[in-house]
DRENZA-359482 format. One record per residue (C-alpha): residue number from 1; residue in three letters; x, y, z. Coordinates in steps of 0.25 Angstrom, whole numbers, plus 2048, in hexadecimal, padded with zeros to 3 digits. Layout:
N
+-----+-----+-----+-----+-----+
|   n | res |  xx |  yy |  zz |
+-----+-----+-----+-----+-----+
| NUM | ALA |   X |   Y |   Z |
...
+-----+-----+-----+-----+-----+
***
This chain:
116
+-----+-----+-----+-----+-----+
|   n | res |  xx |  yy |  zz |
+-----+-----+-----+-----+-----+
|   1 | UNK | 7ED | 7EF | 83E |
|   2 | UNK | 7EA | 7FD | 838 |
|   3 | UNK | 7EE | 800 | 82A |
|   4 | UNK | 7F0 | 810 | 825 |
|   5 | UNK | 7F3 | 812 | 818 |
|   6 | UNK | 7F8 | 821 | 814 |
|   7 | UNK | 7FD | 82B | 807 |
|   8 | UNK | 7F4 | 82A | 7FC |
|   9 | UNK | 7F2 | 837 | 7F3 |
|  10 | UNK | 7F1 | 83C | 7E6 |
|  11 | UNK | 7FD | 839 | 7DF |
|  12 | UNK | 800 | 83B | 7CF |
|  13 | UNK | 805 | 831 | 7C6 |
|  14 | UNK | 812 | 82C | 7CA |
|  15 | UNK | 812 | 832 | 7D8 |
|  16 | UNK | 815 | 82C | 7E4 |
|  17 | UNK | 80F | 828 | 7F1 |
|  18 | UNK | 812 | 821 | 7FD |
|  19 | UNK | 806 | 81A | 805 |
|  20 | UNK | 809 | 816 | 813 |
|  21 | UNK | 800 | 80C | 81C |
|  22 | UNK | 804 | 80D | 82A |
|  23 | UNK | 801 | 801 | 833 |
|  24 | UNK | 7FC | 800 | 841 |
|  25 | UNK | 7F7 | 7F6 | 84C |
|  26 | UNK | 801 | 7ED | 842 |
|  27 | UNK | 810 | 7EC | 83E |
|  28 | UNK | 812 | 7F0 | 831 |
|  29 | UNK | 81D | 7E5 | 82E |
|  30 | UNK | 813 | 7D9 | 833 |
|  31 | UNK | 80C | 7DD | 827 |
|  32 | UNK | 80C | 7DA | 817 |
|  33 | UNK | 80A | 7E7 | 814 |
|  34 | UNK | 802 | 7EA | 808 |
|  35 | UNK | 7FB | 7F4 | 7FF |
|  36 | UNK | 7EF | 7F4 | 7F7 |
|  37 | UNK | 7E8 | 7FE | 7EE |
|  38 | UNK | 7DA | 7FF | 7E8 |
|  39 | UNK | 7D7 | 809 | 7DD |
|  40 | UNK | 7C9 | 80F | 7DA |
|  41 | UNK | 7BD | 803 | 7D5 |
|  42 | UNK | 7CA | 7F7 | 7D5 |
|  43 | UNK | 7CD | 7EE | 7DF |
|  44 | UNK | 7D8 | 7EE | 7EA |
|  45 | UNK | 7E5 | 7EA | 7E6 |
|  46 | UNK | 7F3 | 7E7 | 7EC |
|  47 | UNK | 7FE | 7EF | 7EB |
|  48 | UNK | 807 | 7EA | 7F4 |
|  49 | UNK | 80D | 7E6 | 7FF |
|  50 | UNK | 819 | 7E5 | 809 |
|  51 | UNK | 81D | 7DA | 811 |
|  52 | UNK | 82A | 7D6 | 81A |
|  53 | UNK | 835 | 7D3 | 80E |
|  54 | UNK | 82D | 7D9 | 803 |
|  55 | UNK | 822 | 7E0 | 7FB |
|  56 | UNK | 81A | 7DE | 7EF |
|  57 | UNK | 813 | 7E6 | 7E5 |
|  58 | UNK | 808 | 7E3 | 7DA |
|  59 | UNK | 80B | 7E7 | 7CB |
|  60 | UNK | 807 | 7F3 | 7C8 |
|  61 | UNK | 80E | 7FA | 7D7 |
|  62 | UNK | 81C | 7F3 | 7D5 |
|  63 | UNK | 827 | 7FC | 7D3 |
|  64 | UNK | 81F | 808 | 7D8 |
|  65 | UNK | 819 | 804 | 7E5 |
|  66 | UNK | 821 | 801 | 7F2 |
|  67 | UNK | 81C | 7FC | 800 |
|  68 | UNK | 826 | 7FD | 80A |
|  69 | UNK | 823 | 7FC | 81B |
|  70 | UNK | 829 | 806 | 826 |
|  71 | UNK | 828 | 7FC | 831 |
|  72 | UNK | 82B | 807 | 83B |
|  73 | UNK | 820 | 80F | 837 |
|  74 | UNK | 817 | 803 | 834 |
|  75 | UNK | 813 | 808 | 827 |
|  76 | UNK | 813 | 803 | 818 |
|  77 | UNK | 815 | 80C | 80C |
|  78 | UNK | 812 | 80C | 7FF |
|  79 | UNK | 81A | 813 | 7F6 |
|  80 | UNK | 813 | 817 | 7E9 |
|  81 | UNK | 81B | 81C | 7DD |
|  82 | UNK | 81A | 81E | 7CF |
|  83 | UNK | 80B | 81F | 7D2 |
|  84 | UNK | 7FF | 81D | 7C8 |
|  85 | UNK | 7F0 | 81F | 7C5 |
|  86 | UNK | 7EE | 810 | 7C7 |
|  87 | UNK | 7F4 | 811 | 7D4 |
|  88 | UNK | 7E8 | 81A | 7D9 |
|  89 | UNK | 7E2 | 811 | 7E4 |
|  90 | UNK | 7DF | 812 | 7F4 |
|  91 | UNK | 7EA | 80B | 7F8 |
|  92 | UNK | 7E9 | 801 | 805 |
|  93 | UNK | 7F5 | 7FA | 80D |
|  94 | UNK | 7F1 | 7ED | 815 |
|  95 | UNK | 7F6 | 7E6 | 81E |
|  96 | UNK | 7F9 | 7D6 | 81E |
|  97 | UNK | 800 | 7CC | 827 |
|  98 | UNK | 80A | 7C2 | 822 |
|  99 | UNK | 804 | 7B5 | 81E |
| 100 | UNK | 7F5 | 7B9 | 81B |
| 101 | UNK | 7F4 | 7BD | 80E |
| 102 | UNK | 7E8 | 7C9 | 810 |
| 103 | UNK | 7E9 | 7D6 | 815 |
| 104 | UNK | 7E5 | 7D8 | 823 |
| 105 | UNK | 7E6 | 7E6 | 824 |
| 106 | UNK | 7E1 | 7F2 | 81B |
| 107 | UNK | 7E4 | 802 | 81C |
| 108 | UNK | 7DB | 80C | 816 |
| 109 | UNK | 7DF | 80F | 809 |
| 110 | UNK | 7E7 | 81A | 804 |
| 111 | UNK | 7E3 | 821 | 7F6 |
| 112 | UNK | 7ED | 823 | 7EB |
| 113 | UNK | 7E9 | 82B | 7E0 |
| 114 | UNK | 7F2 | 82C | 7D4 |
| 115 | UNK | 7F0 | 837 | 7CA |
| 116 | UNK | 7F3 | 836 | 7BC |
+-----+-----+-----+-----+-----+
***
C-alpha cells in the first residue's frame, strides 16, 4: 500500500487548504485513515483520523480541521480552515488496519506553512 500525500503551500493566517492523500495497492475504506503533522525541532503528533462510522480530531484542530474519504477516488482529505502559525508543520497521512492500533502505512509529508 502507497500513500501520496498532496496540497501543502504558503498560506496566511486564517486561510485555507485542503491536503489530499491518495491511496494505491489498497482500498482506502479498509483503512482508519489518519493524519499527522510534525513542526520544526517537535515531535510527530496526531491530527486525526477517519474511520468507517466516524472521525476524531485532537484539541487544538477540532472545529477547524475536517477528514472526510472519497471512496471512488480512494483519497482522503484534509480540510484546513481557520489556519494558524502553530499549524505550520509537514503534514503526513497513514494508513492502519482495523483492530491493530499502529500505523502500517506512511505517505511523504506535505508542508504547510502559515504566515502571520
Amino acid at each position: 500500500v502507497q500513500l501520496q500525500a498532496s496540497g501543502g503551500g504558503l498560506v496566511q493566517t486564517g486561510g485555507s487548504l485542503r491536503l489530499s492523500c491518495t491511496v494505491s495497492g489498497g482500498t482506502v475504506s479498509e483503512y482508519v485513515m489518519g493524519w499527522f503533522r510534525q513542526a520544526p525541532g517537535k515531535e510527530r503528533e496526531f491530527v486525526g483520523h477517519i474511520s468507517r462510522g466516524n472521525s476524531l480530531y485532537r484539541d487544538s484542530v477540532q472545529g477547524r480541521f475536517t477528514i472526510s474519504r472519497d471512496n471512488a477516488k480512494n483519497t482522503v482529505y484534509l480540510q484546513m480552515n481557520s489556519l494558524k502559525p502553530e499549524d505550520t508543520a509537514v503534514y503526513h497521512c497513514a494508513a492502519r488496519r482495523y483492530g491493530v492500533v499502529e500505523y502500517d502505512f506512511w505517505g511523504q509529508g506535505t508542508l504547510v506553512t502559515v504566515s502571520s
